[in-house]
N, C-alpha and C positions, 0 to 999 in steps of 0.2 A: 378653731373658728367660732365655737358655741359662746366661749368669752366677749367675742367680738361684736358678733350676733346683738348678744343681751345688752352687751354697754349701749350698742345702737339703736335699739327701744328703748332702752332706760334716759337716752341723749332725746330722742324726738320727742318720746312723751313729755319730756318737760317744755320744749319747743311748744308741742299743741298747749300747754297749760299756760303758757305765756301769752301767748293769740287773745283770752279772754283779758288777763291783762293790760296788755296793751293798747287796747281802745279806751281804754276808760282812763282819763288823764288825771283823776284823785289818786287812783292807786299805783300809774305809773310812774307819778311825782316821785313817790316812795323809793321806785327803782332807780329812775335816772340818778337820784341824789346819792342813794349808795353807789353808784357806779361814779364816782366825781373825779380820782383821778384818771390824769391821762391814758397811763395803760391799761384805764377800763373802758377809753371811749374810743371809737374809731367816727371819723367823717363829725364830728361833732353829735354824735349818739352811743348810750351805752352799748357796751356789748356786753349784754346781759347770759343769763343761761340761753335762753331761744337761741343766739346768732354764735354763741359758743358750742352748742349742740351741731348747729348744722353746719361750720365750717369744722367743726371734728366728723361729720358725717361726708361731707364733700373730702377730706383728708384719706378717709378712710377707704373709700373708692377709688381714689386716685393710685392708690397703695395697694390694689390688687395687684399679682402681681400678671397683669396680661399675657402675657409672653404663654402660659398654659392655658388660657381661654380660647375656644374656639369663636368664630366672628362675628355667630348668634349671641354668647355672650358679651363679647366685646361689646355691641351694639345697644345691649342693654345698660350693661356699666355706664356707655357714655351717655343714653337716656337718662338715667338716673341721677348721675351728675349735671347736666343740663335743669332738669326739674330741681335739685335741691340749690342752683346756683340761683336761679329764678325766683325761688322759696325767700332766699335771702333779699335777694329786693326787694319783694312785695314785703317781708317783715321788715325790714330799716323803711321804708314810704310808710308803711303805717305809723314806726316810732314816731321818725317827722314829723307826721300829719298833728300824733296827738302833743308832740313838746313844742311843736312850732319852729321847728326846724327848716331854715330851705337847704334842701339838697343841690342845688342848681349852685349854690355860691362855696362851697362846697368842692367841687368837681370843677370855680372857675378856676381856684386856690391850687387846684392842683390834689387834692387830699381824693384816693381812692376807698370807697367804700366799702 
C-alpha cells in the first residue's frame, strides 16, 4: 500500500501545480493546445495532468477494497471521494472560465464531464 500511498501524492501534487496554471489563460494556451486530440479532451477541455491525477485518485478509492473496512472507515473513503469528485468540478469550471468554454452546452449535447 506504501507504492500506492506515494503515486497518490505524487498524482495530487501535480494537481495543486496545475491550480496555478490554470488561471492564467497565456500559459494555459500552451496546455489546452497540447492536449488537442480527442482522447485528450473530455466535455470540450483538456484533461490535463490535474483532472488525470484526481480521477486516478477518485479510482483509487473506489478500489479499496470495503468489505475489510469497518464503517468509520467506510465513511471516510466515501468523504474522500465526495471531496475529490467536487475537486474535479471546481477544476474543469476553472478550465472553462479561463478557454472560454460553456459547460452548460455541453451537458445540453449530452457529453458528461
Amino acid at each position: 500500500m506504501t507504492n500506492s500511498l506515494k503515486a497518490a501524492i505524487g498524482e495530487l501534487s501535480a494537481a495543486e501545480r496545475h491550480i496555478g496554471i490554470v488561471d492564467d489563460p497565456q500559459k494555459y494556451r500552451a496546455v489546452d493546445q497540447a492536449h488537442s486530440l480527442p482522447r485528450n479532451r473530455k466535455g470540450g477541455l483538456p484533461l490535463d495532468e490535474a483532472r488525470q491525477a484526481l480521477a486516478s485518485h477518485y479510482t483509487r478509492l473506489n478500489n479499496l477494497d470495503k468489505a475489510r473496512l469497518v464503517d468509520d472507515e467506510k465513511k471516510v473513503i466515501d468523504a474522500r471521494k465526495t471531496a475529490v469528485f467536487e475537486a474535479v468540478k471546481l477544476y474543469t469550471a476553472r478550465q472553462a472560465k479561463t478557454l472560454g468554454v460553456d459547460l452548460a452546452q455541453g451537458k445540453k449535447r449530452g457529453n458528461r464531464l
